[in-house]
MOPAC internal coordinates of N, CA, C and O (Angstrom, degrees):
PM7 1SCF
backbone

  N    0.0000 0     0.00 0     0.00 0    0    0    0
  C    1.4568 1     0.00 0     0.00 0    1    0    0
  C    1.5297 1   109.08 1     0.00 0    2    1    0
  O    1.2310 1   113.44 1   -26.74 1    3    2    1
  N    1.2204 1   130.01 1   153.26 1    3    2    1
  C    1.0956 1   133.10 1  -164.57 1    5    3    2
  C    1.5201 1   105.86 1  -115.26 1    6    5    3
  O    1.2310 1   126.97 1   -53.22 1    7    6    5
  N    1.5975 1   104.20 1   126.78 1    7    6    5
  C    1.5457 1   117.32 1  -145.28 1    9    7    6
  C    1.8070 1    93.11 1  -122.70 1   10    9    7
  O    1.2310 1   126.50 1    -9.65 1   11   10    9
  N    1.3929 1   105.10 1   170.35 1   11   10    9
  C    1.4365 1    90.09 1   144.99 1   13   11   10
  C    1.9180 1    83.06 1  -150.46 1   14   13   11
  O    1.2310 1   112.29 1   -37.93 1   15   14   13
  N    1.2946 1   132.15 1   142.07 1   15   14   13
  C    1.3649 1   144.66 1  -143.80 1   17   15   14
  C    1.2329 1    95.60 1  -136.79 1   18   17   15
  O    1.2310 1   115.24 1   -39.19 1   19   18   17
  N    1.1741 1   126.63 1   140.81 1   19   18   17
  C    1.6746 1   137.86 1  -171.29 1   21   19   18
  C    1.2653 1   100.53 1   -63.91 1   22   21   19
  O    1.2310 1   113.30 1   176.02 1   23   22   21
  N    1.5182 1   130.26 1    -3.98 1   23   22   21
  C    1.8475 1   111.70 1   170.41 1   25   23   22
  C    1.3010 1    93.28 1   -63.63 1   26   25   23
  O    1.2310 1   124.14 1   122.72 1   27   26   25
  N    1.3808 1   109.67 1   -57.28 1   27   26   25
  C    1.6365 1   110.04 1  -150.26 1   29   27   26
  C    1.6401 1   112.47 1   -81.85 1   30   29   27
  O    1.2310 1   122.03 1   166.86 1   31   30   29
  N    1.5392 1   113.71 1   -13.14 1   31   30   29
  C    1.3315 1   103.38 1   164.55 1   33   31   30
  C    0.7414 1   131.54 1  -105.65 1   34   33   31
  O    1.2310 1   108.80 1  -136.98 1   35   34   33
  N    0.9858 1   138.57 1    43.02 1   35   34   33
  C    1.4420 1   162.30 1   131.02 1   37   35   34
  C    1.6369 1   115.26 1   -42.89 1   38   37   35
  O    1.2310 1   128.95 1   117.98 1   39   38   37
  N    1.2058 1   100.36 1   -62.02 1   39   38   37
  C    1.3061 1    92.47 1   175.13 1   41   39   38
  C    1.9564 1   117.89 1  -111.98 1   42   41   39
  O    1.2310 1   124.39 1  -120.68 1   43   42   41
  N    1.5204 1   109.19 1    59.32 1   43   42   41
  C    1.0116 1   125.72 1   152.76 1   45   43   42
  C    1.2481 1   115.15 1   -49.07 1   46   45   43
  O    1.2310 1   115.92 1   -28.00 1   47   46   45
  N    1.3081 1   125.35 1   152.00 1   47   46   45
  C    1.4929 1   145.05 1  -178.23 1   49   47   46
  C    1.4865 1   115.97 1  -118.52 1   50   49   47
  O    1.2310 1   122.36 1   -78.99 1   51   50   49
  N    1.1468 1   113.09 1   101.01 1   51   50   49
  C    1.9809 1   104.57 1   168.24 1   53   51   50
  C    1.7886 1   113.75 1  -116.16 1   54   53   51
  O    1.2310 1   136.00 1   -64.24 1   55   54   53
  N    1.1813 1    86.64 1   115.76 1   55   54   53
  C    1.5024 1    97.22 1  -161.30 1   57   55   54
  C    1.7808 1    83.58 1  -102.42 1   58   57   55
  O    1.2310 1   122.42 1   -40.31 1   59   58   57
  N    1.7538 1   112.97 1   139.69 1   59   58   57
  C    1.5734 1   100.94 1   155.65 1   61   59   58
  C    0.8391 1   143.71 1   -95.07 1   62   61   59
  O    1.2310 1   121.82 1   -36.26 1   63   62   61
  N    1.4863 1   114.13 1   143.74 1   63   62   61
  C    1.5454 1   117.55 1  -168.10 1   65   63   62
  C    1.6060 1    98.11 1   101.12 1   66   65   63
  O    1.2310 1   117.33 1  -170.50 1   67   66   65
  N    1.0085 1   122.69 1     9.50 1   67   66   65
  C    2.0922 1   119.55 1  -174.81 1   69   67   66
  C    1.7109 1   100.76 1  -119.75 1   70   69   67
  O    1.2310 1   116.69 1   -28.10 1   71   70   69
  N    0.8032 1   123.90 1   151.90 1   71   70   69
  C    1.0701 1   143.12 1   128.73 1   73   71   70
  C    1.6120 1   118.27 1     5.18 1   74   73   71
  O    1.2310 1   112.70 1  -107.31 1   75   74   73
  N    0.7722 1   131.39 1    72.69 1   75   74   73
  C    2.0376 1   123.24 1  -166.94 1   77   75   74
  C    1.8271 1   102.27 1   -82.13 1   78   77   75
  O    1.2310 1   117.49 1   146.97 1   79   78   77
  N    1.4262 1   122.38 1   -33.03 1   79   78   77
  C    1.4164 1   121.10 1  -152.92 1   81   79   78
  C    1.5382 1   127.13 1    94.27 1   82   81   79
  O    1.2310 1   134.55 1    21.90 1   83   82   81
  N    1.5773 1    89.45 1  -158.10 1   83   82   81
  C    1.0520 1   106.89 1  -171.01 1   85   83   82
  C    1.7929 1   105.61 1  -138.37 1   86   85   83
  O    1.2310 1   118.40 1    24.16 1   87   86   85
  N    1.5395 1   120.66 1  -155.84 1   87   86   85
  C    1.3902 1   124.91 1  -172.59 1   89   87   86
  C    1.6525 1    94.09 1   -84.35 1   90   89   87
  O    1.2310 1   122.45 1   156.16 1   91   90   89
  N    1.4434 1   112.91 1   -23.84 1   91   90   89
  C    1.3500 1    95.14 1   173.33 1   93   91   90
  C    1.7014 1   104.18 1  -128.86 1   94   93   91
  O    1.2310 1   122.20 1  -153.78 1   95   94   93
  N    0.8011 1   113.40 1    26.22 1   95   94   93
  C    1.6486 1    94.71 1  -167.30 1   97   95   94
  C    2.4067 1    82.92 1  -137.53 1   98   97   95
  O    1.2310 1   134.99 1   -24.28 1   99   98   97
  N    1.4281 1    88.60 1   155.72 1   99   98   97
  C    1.5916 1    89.64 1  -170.09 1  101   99   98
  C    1.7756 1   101.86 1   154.65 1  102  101   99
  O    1.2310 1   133.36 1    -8.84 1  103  102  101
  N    1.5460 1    91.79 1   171.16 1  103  102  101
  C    1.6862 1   109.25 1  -165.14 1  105  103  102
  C    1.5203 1    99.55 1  -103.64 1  106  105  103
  O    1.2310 1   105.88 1   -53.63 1  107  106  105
  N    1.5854 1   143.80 1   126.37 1  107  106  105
  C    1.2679 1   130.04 1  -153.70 1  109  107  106
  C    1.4337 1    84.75 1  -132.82 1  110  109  107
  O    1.2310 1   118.61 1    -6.12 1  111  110  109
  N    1.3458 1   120.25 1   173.88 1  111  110  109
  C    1.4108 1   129.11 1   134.71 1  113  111  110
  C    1.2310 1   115.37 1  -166.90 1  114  113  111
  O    1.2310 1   131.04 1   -45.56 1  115  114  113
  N    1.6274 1    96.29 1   134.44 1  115  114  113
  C    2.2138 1   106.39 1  -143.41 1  117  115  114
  C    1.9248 1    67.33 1   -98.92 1  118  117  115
  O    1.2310 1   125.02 1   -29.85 1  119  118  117
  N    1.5455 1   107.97 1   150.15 1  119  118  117
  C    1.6938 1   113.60 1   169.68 1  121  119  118
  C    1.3443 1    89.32 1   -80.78 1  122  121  119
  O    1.2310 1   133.25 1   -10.89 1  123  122  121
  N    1.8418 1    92.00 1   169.11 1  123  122  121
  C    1.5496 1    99.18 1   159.48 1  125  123  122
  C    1.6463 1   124.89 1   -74.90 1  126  125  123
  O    1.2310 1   122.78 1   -32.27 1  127  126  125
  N    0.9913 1   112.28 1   147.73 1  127  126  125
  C    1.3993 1   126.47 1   153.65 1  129  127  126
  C    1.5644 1   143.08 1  -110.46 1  130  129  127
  O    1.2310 1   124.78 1    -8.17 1  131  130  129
  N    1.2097 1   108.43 1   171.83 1  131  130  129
  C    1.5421 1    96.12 1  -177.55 1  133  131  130
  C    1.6049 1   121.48 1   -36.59 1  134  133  131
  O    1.2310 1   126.06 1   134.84 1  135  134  133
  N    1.3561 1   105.95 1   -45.16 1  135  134  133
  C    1.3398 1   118.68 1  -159.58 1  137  135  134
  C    1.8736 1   107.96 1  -112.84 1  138  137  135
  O    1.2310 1   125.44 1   178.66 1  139  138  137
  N    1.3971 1   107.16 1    -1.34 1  139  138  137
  C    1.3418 1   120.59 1   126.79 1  141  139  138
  C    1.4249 1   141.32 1  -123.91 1  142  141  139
  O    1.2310 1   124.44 1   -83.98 1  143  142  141
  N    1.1828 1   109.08 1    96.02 1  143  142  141
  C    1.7072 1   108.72 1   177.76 1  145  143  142
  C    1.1254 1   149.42 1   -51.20 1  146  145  143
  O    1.2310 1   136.12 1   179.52 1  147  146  145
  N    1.4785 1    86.40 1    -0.48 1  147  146  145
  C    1.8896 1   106.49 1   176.48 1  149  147  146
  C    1.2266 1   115.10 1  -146.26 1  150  149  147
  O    1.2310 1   122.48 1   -46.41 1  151  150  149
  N    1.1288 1   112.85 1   133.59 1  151  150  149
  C    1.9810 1   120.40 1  -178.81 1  153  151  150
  C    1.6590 1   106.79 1   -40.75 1  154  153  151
  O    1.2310 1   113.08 1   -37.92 1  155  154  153
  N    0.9800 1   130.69 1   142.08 1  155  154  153
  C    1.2900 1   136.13 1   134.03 1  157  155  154
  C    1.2779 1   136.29 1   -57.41 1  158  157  155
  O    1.2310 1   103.41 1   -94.00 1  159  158  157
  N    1.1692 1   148.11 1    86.00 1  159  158  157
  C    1.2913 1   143.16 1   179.28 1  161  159  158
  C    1.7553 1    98.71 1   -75.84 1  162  161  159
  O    1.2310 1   125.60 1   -57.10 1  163  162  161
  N    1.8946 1   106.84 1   122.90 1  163  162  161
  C    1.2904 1    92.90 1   164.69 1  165  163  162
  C    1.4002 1   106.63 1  -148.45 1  166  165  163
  O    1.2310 1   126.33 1   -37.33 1  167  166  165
  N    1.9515 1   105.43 1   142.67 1  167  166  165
  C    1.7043 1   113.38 1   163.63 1  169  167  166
  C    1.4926 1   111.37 1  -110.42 1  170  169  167
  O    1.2310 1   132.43 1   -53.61 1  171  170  169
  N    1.6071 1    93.59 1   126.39 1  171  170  169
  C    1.8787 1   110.97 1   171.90 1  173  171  170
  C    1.5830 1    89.66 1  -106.66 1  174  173  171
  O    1.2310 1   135.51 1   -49.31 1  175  174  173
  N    1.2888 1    87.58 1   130.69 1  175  174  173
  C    1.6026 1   110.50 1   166.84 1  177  175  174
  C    1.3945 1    96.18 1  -136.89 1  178  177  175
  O    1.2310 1   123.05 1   -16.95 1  179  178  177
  N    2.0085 1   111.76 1   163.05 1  179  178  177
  C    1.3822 1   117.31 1   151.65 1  181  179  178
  C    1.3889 1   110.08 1  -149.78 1  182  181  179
  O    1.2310 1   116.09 1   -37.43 1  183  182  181
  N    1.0984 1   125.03 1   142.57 1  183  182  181
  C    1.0408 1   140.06 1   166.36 1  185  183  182
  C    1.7025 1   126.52 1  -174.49 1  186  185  183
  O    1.2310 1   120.31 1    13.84 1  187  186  185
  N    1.8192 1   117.02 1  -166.16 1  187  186  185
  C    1.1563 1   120.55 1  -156.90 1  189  187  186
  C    1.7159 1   118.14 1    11.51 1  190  189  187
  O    1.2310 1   115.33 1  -112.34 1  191  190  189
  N    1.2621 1   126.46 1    67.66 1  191  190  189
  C    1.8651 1   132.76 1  -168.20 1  193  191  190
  C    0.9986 1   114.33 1    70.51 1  194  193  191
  O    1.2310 1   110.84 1  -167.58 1  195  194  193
  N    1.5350 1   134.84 1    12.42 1  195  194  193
  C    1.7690 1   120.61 1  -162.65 1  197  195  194
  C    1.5435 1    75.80 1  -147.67 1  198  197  195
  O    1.2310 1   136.00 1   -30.40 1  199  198  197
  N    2.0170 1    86.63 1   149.60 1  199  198  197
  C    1.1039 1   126.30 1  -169.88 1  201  199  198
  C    1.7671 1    80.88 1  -121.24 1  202  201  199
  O    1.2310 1   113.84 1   -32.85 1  203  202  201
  N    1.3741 1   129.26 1   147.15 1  203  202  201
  C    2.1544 1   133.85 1  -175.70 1  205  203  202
  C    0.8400 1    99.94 1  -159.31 1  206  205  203
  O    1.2310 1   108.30 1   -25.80 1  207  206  205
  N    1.3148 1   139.47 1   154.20 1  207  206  205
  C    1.2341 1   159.20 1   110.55 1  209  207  206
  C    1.4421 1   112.54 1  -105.38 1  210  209  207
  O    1.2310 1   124.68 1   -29.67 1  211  210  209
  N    1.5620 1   108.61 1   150.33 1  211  210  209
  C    1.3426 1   116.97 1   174.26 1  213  211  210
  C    1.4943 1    95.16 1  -109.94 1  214  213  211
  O    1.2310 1   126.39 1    -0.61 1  215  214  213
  N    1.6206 1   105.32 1   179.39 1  215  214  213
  C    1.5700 1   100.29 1  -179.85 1  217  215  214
  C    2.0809 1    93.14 1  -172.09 1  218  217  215
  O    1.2310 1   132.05 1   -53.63 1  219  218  217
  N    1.2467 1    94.33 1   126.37 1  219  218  217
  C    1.6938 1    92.96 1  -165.76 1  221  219  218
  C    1.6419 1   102.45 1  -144.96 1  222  221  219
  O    1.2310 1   132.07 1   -30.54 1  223  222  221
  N    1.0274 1    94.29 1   149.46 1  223  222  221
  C    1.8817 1    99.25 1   161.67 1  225  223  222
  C    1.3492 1   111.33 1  -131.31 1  226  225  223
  O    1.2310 1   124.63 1   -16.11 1  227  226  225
  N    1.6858 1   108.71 1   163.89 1  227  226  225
  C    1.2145 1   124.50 1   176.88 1  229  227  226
  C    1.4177 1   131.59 1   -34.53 1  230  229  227
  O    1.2310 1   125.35 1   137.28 1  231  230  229
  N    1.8778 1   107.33 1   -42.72 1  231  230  229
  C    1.2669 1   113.75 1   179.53 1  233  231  230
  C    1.3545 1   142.48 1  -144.36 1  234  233  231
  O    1.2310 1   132.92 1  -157.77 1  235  234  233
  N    1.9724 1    92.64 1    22.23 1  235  234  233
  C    1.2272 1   116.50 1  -161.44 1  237  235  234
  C    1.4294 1   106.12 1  -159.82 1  238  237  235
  O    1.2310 1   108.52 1   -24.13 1  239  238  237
  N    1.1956 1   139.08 1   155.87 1  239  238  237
  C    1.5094 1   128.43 1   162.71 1  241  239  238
  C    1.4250 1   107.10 1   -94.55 1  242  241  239
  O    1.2310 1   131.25 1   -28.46 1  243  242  241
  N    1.1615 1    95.89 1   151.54 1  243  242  241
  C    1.8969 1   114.98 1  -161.02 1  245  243  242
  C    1.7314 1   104.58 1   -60.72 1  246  245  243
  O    1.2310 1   122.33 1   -42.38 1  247  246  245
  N    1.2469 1   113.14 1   137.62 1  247  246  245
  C    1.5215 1   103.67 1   162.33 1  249  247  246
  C    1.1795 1   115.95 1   -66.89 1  250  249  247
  O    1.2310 1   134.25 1    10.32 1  251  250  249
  N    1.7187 1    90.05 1  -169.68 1  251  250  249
  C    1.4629 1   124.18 1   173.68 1  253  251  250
  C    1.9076 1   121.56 1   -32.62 1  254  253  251
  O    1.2310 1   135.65 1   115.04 1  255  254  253
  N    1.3384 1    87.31 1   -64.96 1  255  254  253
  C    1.7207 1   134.43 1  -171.64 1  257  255  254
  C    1.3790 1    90.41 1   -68.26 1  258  257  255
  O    1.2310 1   111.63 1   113.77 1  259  258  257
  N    1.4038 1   133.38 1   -66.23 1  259  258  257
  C    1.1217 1   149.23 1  -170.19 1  261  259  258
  C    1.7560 1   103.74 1   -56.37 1  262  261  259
  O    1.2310 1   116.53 1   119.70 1  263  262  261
  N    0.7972 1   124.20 1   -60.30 1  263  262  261
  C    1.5462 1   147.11 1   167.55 1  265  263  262
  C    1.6986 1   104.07 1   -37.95 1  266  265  263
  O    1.2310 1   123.54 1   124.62 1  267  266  265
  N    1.5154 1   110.82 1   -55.38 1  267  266  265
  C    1.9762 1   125.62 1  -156.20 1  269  267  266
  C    1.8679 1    70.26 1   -78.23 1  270  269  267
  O    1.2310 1   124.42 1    87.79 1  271  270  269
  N    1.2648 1   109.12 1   -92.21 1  271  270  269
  C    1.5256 1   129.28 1  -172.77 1  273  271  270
  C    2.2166 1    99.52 1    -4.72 1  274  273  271
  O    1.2310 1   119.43 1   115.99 1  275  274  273
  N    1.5211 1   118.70 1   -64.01 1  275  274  273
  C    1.5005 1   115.54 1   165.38 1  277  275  274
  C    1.1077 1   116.14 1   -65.05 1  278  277  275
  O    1.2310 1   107.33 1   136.03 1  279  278  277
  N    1.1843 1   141.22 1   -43.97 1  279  278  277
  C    1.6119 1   137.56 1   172.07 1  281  279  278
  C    1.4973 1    99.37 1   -45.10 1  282  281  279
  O    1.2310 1   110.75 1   132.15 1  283  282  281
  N    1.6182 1   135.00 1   -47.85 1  283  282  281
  C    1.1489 1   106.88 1   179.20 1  285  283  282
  C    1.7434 1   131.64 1  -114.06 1  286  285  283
  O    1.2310 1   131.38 1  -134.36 1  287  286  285
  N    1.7809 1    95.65 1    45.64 1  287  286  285
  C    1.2502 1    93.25 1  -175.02 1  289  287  286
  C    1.9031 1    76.40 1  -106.48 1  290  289  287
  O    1.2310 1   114.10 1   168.07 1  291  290  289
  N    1.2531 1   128.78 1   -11.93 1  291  290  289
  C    1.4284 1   128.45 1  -154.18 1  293  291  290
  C    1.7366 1   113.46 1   -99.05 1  294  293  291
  O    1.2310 1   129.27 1   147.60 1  295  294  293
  N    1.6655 1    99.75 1   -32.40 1  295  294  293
  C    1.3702 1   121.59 1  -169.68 1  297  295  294
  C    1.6919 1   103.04 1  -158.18 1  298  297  295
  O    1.2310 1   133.77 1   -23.98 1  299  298  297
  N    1.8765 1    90.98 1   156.02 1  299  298  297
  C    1.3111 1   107.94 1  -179.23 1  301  299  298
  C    1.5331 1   139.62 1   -36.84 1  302  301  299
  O    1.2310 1   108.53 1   -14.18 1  303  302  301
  N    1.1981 1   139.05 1   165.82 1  303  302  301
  C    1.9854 1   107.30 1   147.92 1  305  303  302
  C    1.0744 1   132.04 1   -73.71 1  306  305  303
  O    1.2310 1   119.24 1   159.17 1  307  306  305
  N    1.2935 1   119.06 1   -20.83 1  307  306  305
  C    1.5250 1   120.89 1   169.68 1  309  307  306
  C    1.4988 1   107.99 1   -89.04 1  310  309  307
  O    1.2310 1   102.90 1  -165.15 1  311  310  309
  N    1.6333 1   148.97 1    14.85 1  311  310  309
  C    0.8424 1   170.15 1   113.57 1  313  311  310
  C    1.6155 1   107.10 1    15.15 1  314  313  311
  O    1.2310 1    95.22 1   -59.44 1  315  314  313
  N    1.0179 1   160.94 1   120.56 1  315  314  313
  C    1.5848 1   136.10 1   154.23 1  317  315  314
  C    1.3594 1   112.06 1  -115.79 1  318  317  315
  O    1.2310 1   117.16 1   -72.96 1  319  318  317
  N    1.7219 1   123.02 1   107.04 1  319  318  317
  C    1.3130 1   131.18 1   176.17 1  321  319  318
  C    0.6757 1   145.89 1   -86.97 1  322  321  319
  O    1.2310 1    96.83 1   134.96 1  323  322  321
  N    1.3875 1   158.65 1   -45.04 1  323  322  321
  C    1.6643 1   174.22 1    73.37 1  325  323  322
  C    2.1424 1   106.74 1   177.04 1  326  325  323
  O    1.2310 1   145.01 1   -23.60 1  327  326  325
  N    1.4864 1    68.98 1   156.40 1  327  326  325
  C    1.9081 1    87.27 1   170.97 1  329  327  326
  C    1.7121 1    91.34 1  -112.37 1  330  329  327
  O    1.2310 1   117.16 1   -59.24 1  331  330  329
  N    1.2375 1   123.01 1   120.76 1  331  330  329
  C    1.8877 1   119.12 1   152.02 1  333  331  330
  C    1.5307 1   112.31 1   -51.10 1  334  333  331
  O    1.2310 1   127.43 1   -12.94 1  335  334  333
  N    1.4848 1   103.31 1   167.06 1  335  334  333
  C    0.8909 1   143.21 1  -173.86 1  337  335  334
  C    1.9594 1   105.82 1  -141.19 1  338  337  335
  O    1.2310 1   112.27 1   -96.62 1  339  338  337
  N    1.0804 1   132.19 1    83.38 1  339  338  337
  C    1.2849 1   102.51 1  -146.14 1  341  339  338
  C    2.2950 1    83.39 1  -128.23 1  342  341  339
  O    1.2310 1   144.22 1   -38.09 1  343  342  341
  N    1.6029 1    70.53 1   141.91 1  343  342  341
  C    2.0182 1    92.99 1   176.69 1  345  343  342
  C    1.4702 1    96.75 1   -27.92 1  346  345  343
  O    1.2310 1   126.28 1   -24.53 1  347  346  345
  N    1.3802 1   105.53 1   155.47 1  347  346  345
  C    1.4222 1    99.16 1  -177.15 1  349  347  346
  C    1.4117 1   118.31 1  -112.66 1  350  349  347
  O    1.2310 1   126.91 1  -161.34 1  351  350  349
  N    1.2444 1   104.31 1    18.66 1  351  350  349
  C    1.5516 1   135.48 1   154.71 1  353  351  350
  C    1.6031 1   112.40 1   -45.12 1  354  353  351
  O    1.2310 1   133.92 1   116.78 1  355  354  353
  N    1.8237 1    90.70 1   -63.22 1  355  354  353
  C    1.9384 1   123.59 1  -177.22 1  357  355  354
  C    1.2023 1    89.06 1   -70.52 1  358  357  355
  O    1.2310 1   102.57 1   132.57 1  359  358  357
  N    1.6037 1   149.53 1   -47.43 1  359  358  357
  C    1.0463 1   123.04 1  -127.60 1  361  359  358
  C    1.5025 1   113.35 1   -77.86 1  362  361  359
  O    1.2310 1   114.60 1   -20.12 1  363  362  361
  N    1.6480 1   127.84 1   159.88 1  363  362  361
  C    1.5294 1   141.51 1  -157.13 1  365  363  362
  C    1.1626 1    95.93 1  -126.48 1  366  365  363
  O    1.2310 1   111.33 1   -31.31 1  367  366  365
  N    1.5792 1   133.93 1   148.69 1  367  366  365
  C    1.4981 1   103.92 1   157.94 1  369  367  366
  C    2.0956 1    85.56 1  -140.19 1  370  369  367
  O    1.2310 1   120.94 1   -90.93 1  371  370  369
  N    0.9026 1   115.82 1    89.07 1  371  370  369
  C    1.7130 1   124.22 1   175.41 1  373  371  370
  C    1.5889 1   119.91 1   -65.12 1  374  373  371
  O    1.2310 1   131.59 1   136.49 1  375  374  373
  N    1.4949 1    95.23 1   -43.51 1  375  374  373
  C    1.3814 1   111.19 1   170.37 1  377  375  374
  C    1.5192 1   125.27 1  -141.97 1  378  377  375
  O    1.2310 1   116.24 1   -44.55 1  379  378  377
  N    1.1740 1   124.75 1   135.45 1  379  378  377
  C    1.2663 1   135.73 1  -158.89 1  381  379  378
  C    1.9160 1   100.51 1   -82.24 1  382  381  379
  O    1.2310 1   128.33 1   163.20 1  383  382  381
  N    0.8925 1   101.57 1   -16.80 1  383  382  381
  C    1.5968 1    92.40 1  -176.61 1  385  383  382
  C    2.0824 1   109.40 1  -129.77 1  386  385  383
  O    1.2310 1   134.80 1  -156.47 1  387  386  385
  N    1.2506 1    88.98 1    23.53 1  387  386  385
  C    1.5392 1    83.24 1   178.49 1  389  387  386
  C    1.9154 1   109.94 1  -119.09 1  390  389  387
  O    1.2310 1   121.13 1   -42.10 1  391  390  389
  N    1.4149 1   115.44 1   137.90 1  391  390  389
  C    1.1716 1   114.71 1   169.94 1  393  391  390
  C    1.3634 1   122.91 1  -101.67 1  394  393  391
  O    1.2310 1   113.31 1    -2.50 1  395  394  393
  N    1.1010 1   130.25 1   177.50 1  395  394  393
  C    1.7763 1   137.85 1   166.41 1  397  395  394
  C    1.5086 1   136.08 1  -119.30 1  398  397  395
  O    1.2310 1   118.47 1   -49.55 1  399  398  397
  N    1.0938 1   120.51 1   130.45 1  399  398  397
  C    1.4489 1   131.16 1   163.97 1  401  399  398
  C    1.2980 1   115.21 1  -102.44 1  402  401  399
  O    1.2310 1   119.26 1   -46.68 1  403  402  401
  N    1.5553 1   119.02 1   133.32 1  403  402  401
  C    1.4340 1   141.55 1  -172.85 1  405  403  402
  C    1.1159 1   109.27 1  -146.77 1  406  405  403
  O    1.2310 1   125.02 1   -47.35 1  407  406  405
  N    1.6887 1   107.96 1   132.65 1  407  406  405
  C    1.5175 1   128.13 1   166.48 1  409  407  406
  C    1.5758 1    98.08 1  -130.63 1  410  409  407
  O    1.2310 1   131.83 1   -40.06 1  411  410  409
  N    1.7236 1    94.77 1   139.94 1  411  410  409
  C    1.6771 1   104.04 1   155.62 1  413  411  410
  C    1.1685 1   127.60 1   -59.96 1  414  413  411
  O    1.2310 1   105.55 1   -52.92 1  415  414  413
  N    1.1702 1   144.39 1   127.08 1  415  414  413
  C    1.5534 1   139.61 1   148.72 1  417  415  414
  C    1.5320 1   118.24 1   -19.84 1  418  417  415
  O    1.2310 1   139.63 1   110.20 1  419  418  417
  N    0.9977 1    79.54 1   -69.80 1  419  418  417
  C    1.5749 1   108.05 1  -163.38 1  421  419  418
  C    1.7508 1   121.60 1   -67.64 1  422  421  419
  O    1.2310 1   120.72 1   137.77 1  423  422  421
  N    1.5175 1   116.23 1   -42.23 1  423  422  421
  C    1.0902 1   125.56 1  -144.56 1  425  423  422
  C    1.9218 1   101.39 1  -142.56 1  426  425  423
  O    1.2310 1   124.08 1   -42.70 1  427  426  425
  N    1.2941 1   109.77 1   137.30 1  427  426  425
  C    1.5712 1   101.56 1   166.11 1  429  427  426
  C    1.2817 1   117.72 1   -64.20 1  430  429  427
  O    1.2310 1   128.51 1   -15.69 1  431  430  429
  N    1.5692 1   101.21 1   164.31 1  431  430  429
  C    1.4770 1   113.07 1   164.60 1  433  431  430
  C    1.2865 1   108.64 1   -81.84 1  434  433  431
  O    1.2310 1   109.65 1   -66.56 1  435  434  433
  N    1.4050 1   137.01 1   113.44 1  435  434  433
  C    1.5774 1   123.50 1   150.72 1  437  435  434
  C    1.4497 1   124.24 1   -44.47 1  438  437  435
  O    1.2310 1   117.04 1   -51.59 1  439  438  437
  N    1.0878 1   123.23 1   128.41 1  439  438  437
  C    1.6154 1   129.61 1   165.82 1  441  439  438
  C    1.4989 1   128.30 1  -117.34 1  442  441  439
  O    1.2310 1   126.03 1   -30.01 1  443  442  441
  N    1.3329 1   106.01 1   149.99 1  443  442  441
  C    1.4829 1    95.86 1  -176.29 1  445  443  442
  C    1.6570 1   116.47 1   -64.70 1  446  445  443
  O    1.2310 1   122.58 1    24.39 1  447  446  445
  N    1.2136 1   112.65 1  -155.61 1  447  446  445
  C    1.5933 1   116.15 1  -170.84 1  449  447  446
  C    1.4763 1   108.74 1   -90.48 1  450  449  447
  O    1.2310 1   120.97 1   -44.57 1  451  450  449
  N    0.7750 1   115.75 1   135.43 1  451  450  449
  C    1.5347 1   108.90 1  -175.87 1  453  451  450
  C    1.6410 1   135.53 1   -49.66 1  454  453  451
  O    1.2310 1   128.00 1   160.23 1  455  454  453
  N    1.3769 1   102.21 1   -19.77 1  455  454  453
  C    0.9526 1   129.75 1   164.46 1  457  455  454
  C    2.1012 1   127.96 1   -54.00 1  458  457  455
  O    1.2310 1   134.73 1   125.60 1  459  458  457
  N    1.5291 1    89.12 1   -54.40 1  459  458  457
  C    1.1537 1   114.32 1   145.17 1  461  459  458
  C    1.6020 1   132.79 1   -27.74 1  462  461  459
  O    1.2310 1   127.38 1   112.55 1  463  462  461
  N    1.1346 1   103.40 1   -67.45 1  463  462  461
  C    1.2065 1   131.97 1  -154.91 1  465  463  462
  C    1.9087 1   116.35 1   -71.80 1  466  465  463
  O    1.2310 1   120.58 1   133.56 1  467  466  465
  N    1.2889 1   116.50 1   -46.44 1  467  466  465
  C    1.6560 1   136.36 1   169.46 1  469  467  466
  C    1.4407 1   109.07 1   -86.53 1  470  469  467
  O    1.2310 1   120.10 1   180.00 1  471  470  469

């Protein structure tokens, strides 16, 4: 389910004239820390069936860690989200260093076998 949890709102963003949100949806930016060295800039939105967040830094696109670490300030652990890969027909590119997480509303994610997967 798509949350937003007093870690991460905390450092909500209300800029005027933008977009502010909602209890879960909003403009964040977590500082760096030791064990992240670079701010997070992040937008949760949801709508038409999709649950998104973007997630970007100044001068690099976010890792792995960086990536798991927002997946679970946003959603559960048993949660299953995805990053696209999208036709390059669809494809957007707004920012050069920001990635995405997406869940359906509506519908599971299929996954491979677990086996697969590790």
């Amino acid at each position: 389910m798509f949350r937003c949890d007093g870690e991460v709102n905390r450092y909500r963003k209300h800029v005027p004239g933008v977009w502010a949100g909602d209890e879960t949806c909003g403009w964040f930016i977590l500082p760096a820390t030791a064990r992240r060295p670079l701010a997070l800039r992040i937008m949760a939105a949801s709508g038409e069936g999709w649950e998104h967040v973007s997630v970007s830094t100044a001068t690099r696109c976010p890792t792995w860690e960086e990536m798991h670490y927002v997946k679970g300030l946003f959603w559960g652990p048993e949660d299953v989200v995805m990053q696209l890969h999208p036709a390059a027909s669809e494809y957007v590119n707004k920012h050069p260093f920001c990635l995405h997480l997406w869940r359906p509303i509506e519908a599971a994610i299929p996954t491979p076998p677990r086996i697969m997967v590790g």
